[in-house]
N, C-alpha and C positions, 0 to 999 in steps of 0.2 A: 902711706897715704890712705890704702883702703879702712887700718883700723882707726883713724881717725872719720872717715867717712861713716863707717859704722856707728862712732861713736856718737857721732852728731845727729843720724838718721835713730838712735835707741834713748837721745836724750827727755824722752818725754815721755818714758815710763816708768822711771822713779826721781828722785833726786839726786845731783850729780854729787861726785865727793868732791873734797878741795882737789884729788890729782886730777881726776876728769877734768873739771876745771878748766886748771892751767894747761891742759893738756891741748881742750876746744881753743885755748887764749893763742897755742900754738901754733893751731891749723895754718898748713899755707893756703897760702890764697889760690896755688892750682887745686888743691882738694875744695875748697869753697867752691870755686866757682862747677867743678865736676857733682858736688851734692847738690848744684842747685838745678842741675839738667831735671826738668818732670817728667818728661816721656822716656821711658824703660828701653823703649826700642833705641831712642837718641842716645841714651845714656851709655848705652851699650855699642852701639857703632862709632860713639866719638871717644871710646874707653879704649879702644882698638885701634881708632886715628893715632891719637897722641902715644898711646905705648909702640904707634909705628913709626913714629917720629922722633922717639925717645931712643929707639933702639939703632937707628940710623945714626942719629948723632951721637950714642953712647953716653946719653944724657940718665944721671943717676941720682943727682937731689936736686931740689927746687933752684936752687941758686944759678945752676948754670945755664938758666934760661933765659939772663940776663945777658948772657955774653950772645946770644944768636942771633945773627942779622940774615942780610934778606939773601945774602950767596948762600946761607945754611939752608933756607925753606928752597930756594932754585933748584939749589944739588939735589935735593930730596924729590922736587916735583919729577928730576929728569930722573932720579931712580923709578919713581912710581910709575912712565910713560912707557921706561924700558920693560917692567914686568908685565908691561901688557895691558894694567889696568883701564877700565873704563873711563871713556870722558868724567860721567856723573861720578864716579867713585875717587876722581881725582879730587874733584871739585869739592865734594863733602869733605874727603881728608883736609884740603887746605882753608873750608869755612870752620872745620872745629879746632884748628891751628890759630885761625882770626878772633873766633871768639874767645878763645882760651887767653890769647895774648891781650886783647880788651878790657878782660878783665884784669888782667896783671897790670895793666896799665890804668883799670881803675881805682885799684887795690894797692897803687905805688908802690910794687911788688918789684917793677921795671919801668926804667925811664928811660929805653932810646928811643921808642917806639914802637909802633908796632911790624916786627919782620915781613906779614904775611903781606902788606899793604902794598902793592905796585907789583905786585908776583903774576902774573898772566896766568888765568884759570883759562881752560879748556873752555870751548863753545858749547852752549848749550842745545843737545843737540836734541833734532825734533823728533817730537812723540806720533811722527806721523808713521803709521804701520808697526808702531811698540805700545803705545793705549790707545788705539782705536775708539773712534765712535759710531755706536750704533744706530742703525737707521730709523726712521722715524716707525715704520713696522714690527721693525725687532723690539725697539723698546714696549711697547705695547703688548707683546709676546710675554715679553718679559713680565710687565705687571700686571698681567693677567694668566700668570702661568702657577701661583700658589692656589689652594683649595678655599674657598671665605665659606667653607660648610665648618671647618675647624679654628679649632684655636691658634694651632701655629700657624697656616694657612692664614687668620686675620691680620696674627704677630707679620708675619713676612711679607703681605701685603703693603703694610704700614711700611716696613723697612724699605723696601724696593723704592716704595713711593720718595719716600722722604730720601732717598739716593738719589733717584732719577728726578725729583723736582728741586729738590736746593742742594744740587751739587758736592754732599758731604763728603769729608774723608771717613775712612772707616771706624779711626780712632774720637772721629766725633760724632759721629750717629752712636755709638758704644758710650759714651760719655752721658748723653743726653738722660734727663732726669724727668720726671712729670712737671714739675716745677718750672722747668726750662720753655714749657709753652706759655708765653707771657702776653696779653694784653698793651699792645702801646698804641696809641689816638684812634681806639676802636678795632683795633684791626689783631689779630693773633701773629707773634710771632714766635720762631725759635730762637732760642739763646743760645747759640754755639761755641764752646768753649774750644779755640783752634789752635793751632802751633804756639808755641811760647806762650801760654797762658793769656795770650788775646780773646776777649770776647766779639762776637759780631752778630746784629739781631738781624733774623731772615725775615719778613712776610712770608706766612704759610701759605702753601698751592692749599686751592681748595679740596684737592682731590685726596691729598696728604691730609689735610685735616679731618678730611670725614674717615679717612682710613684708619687714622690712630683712634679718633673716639670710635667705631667701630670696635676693635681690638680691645680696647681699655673699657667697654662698657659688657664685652664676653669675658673679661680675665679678673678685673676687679682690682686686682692688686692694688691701685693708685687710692683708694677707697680705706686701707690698712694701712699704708704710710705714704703721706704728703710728697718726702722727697724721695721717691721709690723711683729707679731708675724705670727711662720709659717701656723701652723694650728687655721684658724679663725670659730665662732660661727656661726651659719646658722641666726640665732638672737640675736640681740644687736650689730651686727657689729659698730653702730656709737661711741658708748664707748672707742672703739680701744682694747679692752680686748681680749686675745687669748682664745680657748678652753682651759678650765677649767682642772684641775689636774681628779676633780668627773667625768665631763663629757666623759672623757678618760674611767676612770673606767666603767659608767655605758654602753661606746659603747663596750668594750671587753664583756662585758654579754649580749649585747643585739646580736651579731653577734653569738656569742658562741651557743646560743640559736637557731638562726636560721640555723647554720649549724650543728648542732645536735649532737654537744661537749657535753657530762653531764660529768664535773668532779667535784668533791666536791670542796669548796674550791679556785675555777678557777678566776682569777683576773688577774691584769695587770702587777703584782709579780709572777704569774706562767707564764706569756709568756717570763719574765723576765730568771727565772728558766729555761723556754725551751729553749731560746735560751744559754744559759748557758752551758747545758749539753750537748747540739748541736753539740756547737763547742769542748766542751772536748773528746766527744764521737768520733769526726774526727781528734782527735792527733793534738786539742792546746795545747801550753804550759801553764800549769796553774797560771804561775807567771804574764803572758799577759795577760790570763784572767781574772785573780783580777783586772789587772790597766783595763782595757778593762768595767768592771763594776763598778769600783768606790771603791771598798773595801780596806778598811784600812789594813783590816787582812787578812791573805788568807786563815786561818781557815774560813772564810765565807764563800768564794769561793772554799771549801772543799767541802762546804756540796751538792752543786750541783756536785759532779764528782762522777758519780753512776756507774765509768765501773767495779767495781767489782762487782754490784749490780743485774749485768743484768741480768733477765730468761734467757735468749739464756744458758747464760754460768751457769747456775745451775747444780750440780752434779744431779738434778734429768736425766735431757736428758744425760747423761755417763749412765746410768745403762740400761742394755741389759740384756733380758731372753730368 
């Protein structure tokens, strides 16, 4: 399956022969649908689901994927329960099981249906005290903790901003191009390119706007090419490569550090989270704020809305002696 996969992903650097060819004519439809994962990280941990899945049931060519019904994915969940694994890690195994069989099922690969369907995933459990949100001081800390006497200092500035005002994952603030800041009915937005190849346009914060042109008017780069990614590397600029999805990550710890944030757990998924709860905590609609983050589900977009949660409003501070 991989040297087909390969074959398919090298197709577009010369022309194929007649056996390539017949070869791509051959592909099954689980290698299709595995070369069509875009995100490398996805790619990668649903590469690992189903070869864990495969090796449970002794599953050894396409074909006998047909025969699996839903006691084959049961037995397997209550293997994965017993090794210990995590709620989430459970959950992920049996969505790239779903969507693998979806597409065989789109691909009339297989006609009972789909196994994974009626299988009870694990509760989703909450992010509260795992991604953390920061206080309304901290973050401020936070975005005033790079130098704007410097160029990286403007670069990070921008970055922080545009994390902590529209909510991004990592892998799309990384993504983001100059291009991506677009004009709709007057107003500047971001074009965010999110999970599965969804788009969703942000209204820019003002504060993020004046940050990036700040940046982009000390670095210039967007000046030498149109679609030049937005935020660029301090090195390897000639590559044309943008900052890095890690490199994102590892600048949210290294500023966090400096302005004397310690929260366990703190990443580019809890500035995510703060800016989340932000705007719930200031009477957003939660069904905006779903599309506003990318989420398919708004039980996701639940699990940040902590205003029942809050000390302030704890029956401890009601009680008078």
């Amino acid at each position: 399956m991989n040297d087909l996969i390969t074959a398919t992903e090298n197709s577009h650097e010369r022309r194929l022969t007649a056996a390539q060819f017949q070869r791509l004519a051959e592909v099954p439809a689980a290698a299709e649908w595995f070369a069509n994962l875009d995100n490398p990280r996805t790619r990668r941990a649903y590469q690992g689901d189903i070869e864990d899945f495969c090796s449970f049931l002794g599953i050894q060519s396409p074909e006998q994927f047909r025969v699996v019904t839903r006691a084959h994915v049961l037995a397997w969940r209550s293997q994965l329960e017993q090794r210990g694994l995590s709620g989430a890690t459970i959950r992920r195994k049996l969505a790239a099981l779903a969507s693998l069989y979806d597409h065989l099922l789109d691909s009339n690969a297989v006609s009972v249906g789909n196994p994974v369907h009626g299988v009870k995933r694990p509760k989703i459990e909450t992010n509260e005290g795992k991604t953390p949100a920061l206080g309304d001081h901290q973050a401020k800390a936070l975005l005033d903790a790079p130098d704007p006497a410097t160029l990286q200092g403007l670069r990070d500035r921008a970055v922080l901003a545009v994390l902590l005002y529209h909510g991004l994952r990592r892998e799309e603030a990384a993504r983001l191009s100059v291009q991506d800041m677009q004009e709709r009915r007057g107003i500047k937005h971001l074009r965010v390119h999110g999970k599965g190849g969804k788009l969703r346009y942000l209204p820019m914060h003002p504060v993020a706007l004046e940050r990036i042109h700040a940046y982009l008017e000390a670095s210039g780069h967007h000046l030498e090419q149109a679609a030049a990614p937005l935020f660029m590397p301090l090195r390897g600029k000639a590559t044309g490569a943008g900052l890095s999805a890690d490199g994102i990550y590892a600048l949210v710890g290294r500023y966090a550090k400096a302005a004397g944030i310690e929260v366990a757990g703190l990443g580019v998924h809890g500035l995510r989270a703060t800016a989340a709860t932000n705007a719930l905590e200031h009477e957003a609609d939660i069904a905006k704020v779903q599309q506003w983050l990318g989420h398919a589900n708004i039980s996701t977009t639940k699990i940040y809305d902590r205003r029942n949660s809050r000390p302030e409003d704890s029956p401890t501070f009601k009680v008078r002696y």
